[in-house]
C-alpha positions in Angstrom: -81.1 68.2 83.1 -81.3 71.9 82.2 -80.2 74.7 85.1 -81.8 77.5 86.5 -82.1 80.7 84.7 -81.2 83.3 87.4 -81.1 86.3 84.6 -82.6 87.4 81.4 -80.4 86.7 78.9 -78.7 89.6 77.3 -79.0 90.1 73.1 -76.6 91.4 70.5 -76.1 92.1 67.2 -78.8 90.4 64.4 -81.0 89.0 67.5 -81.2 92.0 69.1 -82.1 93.8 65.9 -84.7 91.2 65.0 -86.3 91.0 68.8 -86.2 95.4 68.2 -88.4 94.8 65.1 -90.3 92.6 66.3 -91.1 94.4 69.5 -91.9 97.4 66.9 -94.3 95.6 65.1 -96.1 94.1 68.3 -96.5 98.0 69.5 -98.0 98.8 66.3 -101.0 96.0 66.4 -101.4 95.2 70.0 -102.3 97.5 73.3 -99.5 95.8 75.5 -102.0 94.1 77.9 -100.6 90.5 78.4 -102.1 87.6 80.0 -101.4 84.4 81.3 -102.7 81.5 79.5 -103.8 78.2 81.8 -103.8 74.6 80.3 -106.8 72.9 81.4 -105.7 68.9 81.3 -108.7 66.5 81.5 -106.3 63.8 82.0 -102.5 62.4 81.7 -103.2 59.6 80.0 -102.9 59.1 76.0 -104.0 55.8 74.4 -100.6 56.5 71.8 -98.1 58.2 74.1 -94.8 57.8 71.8 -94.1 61.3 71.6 -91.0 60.8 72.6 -90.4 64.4 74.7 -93.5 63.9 76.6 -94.0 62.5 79.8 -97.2 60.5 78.5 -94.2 58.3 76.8 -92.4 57.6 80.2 -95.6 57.1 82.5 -96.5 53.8 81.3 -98.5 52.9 84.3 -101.0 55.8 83.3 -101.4 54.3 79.7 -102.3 50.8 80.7 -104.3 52.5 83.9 -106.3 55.5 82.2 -108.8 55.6 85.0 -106.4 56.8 86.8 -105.1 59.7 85.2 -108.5 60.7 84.2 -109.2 64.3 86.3 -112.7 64.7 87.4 -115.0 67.3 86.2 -115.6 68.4 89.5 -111.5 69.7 89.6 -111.4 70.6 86.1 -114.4 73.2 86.6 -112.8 74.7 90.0 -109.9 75.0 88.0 -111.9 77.1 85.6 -113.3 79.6 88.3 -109.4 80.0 89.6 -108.8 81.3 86.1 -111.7 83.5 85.9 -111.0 84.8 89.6 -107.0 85.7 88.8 -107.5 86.9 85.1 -105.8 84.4 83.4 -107.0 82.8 79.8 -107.3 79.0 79.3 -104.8 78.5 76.6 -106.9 75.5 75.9 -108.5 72.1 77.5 -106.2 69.6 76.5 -105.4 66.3 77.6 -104.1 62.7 75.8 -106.2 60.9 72.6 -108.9 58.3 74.1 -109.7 59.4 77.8 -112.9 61.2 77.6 -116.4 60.6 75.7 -117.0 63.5 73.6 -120.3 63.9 75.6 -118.4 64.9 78.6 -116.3 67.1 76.2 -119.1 68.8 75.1 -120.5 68.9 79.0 -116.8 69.9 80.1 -116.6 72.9 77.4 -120.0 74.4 77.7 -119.4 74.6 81.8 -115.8 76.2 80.8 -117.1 78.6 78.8 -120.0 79.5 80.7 -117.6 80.4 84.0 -115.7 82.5 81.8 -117.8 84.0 80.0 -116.5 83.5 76.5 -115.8 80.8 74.0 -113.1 78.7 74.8 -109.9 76.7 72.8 -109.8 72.9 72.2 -106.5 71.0 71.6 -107.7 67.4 71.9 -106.5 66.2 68.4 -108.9 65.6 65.6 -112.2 66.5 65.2 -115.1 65.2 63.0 -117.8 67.6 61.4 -120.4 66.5 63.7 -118.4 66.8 67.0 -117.2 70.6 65.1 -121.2 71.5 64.7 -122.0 70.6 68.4 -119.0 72.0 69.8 -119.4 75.7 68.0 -121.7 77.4 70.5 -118.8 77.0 73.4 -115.3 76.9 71.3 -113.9 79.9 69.0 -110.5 77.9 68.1 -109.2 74.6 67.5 -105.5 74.2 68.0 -103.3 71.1 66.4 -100.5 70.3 68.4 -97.7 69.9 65.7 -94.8 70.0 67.7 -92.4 70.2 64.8 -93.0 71.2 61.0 -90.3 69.4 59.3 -91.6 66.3 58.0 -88.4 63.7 58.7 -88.3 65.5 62.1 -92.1 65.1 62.6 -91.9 61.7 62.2 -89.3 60.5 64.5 -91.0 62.9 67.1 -94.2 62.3 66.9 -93.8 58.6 65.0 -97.8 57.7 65.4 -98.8 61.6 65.2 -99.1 61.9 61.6 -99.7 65.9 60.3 -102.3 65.0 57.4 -105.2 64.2 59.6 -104.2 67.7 61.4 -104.4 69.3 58.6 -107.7 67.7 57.4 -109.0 69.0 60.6 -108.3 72.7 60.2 -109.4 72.7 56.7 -112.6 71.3 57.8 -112.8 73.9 61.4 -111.5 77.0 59.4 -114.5 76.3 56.5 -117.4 75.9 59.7 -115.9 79.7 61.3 -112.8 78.2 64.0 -110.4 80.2 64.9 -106.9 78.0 64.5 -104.1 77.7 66.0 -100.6 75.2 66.9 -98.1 74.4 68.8 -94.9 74.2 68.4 -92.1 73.0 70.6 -88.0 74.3 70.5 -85.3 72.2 71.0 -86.4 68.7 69.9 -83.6 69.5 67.1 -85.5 71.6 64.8 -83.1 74.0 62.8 -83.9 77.7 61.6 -84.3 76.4 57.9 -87.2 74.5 59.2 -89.1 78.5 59.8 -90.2 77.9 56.3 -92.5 75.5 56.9 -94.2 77.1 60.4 -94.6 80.4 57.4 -96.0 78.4 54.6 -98.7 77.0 57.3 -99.2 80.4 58.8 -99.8 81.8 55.5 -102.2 78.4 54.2 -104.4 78.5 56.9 -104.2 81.9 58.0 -103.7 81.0 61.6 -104.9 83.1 64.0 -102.7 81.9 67.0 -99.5 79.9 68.0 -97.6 78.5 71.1 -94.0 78.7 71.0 -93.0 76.1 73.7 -89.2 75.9 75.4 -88.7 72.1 75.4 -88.9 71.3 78.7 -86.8 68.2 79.1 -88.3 65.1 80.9 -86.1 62.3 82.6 -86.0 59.2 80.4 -86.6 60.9 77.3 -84.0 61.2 74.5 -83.5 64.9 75.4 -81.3 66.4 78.5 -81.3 70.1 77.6 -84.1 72.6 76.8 -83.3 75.3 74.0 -81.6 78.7 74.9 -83.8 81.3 75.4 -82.3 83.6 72.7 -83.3 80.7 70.3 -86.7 80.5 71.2 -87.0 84.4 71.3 -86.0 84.0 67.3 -88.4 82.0 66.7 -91.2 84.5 68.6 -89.6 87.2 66.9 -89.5 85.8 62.8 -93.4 85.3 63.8 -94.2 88.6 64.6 -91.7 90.4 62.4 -94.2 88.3 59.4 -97.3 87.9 60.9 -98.1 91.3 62.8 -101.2 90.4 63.8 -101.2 86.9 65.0 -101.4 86.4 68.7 -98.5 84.4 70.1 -98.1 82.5 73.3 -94.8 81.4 75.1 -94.0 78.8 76.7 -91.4 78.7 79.5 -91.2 76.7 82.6 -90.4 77.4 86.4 -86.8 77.6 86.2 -87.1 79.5 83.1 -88.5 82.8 84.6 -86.6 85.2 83.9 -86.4 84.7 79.9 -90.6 85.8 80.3 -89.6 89.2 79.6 -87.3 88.6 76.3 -90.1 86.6 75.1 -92.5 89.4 75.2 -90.3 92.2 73.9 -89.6 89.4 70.8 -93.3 89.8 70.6 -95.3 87.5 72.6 -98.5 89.0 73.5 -98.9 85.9 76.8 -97.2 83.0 78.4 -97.9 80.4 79.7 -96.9 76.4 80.9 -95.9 77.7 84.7 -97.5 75.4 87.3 -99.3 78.7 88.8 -101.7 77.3 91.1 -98.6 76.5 92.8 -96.2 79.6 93.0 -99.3 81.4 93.7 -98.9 84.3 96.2 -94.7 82.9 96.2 -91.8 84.2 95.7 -91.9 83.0 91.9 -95.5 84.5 91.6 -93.7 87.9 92.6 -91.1 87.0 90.3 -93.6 86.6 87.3 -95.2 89.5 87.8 -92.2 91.4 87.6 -91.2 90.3 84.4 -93.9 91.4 82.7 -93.1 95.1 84.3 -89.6 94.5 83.5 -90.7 94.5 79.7 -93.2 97.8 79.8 -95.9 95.6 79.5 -99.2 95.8 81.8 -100.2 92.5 83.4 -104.2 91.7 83.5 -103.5 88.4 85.3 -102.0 88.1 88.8 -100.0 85.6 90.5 -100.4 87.1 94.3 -104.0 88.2 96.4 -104.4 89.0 99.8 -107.7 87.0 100.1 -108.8 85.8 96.5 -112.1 85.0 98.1 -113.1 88.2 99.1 -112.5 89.6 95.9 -114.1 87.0 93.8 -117.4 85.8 94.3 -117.0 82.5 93.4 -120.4 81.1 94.5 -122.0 83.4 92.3 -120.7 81.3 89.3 -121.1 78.3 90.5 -125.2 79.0 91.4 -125.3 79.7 87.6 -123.4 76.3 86.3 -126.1 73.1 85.5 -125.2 71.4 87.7 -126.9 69.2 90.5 -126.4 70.3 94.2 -124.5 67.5 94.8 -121.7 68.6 91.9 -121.8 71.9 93.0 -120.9 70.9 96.1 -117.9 69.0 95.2 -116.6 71.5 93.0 -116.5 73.7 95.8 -114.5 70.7 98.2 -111.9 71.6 94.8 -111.9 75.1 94.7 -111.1 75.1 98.6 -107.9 73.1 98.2 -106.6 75.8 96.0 -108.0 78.4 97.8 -106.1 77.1 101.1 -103.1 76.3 99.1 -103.0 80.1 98.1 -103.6 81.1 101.9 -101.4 78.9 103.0 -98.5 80.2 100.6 -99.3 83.9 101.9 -98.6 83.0 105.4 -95.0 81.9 104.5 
């Protein structure tokens, strides 16, 4: 499996022109605050799970069992005020097809949004018009997970993830006012040829945001080795070279650190896929943060606090959710394991 990057990778010749451009172009339509941006899962299960770099295709006990890799509200919600409290964005509540009710969506995004204070993202596959009306007061973007663009490609990755109904979908959200958005992943074998088609989509639906992921390889999967990082940084970069204005996420991983700061001179405006609730107030959190200084950027989130308590009033937010006193409560039993985690990580 892949190897630790221990530095930021150094870029010559057309790359470096193109990550220069691009960098140039981000200046020109951004303010050079960048966040990070926190997946919310509601689950690990998926009722298809044959994507076949995903874990959900290797954890075939959690697609038979789906009760048990379905996360309470409870945790989901204290995961929300962790956000709120260390200025990170939820990137978006995601989670596998077939787990929750959509009543509980709806309940679960209209608690999201109120903690922070702003409409939130949705990747949870497609959407009908109905569940689009109800879910418009809490969510300003749906996101379609494409994962790859080619079509031959597409289908051998994703084989029961078909791109029409995705595309149905963000016809039908862009006409009621969404924002929209994909994903993409680098390194499932996709080739620089295939930038057409991630342009012609840009263009056709006039996306307003996009993830880059690194492929982060998972064992019993086809793939042993995630993409270099200059190759994902060309991707980032032909992006924001075209679309000036588009927001752009990055994805990286923990042992992937260090190519944070490429990604954001290539034009990334945020990051995100880290496992931050655990290299929080760590020597990785430290390390995160530095990146982001290391490319001129300024940070609004934070991976370190002295006492996140004290400077968060996280009981004001909760008096405020609708929630009985008994739910409240036990969101607060789920805010206190990461609160202790944090504390415990500072005493190190």
């Amino acid at each position: 499996m892949d190897k630790e990057i221990k530095e930021t990778p150094e870029i010559a010749g057309e790359l470096r022109e193109l990550v220069d451009n691009a960098n140039k172009t981000y200046l020109k339509n951004f303010n050079s605050k960048v966040w990070f941006g926190r997946c919310i899962f509601l689950s690990w299960y998926c009722e298809r799970g044959t994507c076949d770099f995903c874990f959900r295709s290797v954890t075939k006990h959690k697609i038979k069992h789906p009760d048990n890799a379905k996360r309470s509200i409870e945790g989901i919600l204290a995961e929300a005020l962790i956000i709120k409290a260390c200025g990170w964005r939820i990137e978006f509540l995601t989670g596998g097809y077939g787990i929750y009710d959509f009543n509980d969506i709806l309940k679960i995004s209209k608690l999201c949004s109120k903690i922070l204070e702003e409409k939130i993202w949705l990747n949870l596959g497609t959407l009908d018009g109905n569940q689009l009306d109800q879910l418009k007061p809490y969510v300003q973007g749906i996101v379609s997970s494409m994962e790859t663009l080619e079509p031959k490609l597409h289908n051998k990755v994703c084989p029961d993830k078909p791109i029409q109904p995705y595309l149905e979908t963000m016809d039908l959200a862009g006409k009621k006012g969404f924002k929209q958005s994909i994903t993409l992943v680098i390194g499932i074998g996709e080739k620089k040829e295939d930038y057409k088609y991630t342009k012609e989509l840009i263009q056709k639906h006039n996306l307003e945001r996009i993830t880059i992921y690194a492929l982060r390889p998972v064992a019993g999967t086809p793939y042993k080795k995630g993409p270099k990082s200059e190759d994902v940084a060309w991707w980032i970069a032909k992006i924001r070279c075209d679309f000036p204005k588009i927001e752009i996420i990055a994805g990286s991983a923990i042992y992937r650190i260090p190519e944070i700061s490429l990604f954001l001179k290539a034009g990334a405006n945020a990051f995100t896929k880290l496992p931050a609730t655990n290299i929080f107030n760590t020597d990785k959190g430290i390390q995160v943060e530095q990146e982001v200084k290391k490319s001129k950027r300024e940070f609004i989130s934070r991976f370190t606090s002295k006492n996140l308590r004290k400077e968060f009033n996280f009981q004001e937010r909760i008096d405020k959710l609708t929630l009985t006193k008994a739910e409240k409560e036990k969101v607060i039993e789920k805010l206190d394991i990461y609160l202790n985690k944090f504390e415990k990580n500072l005493k190190k």
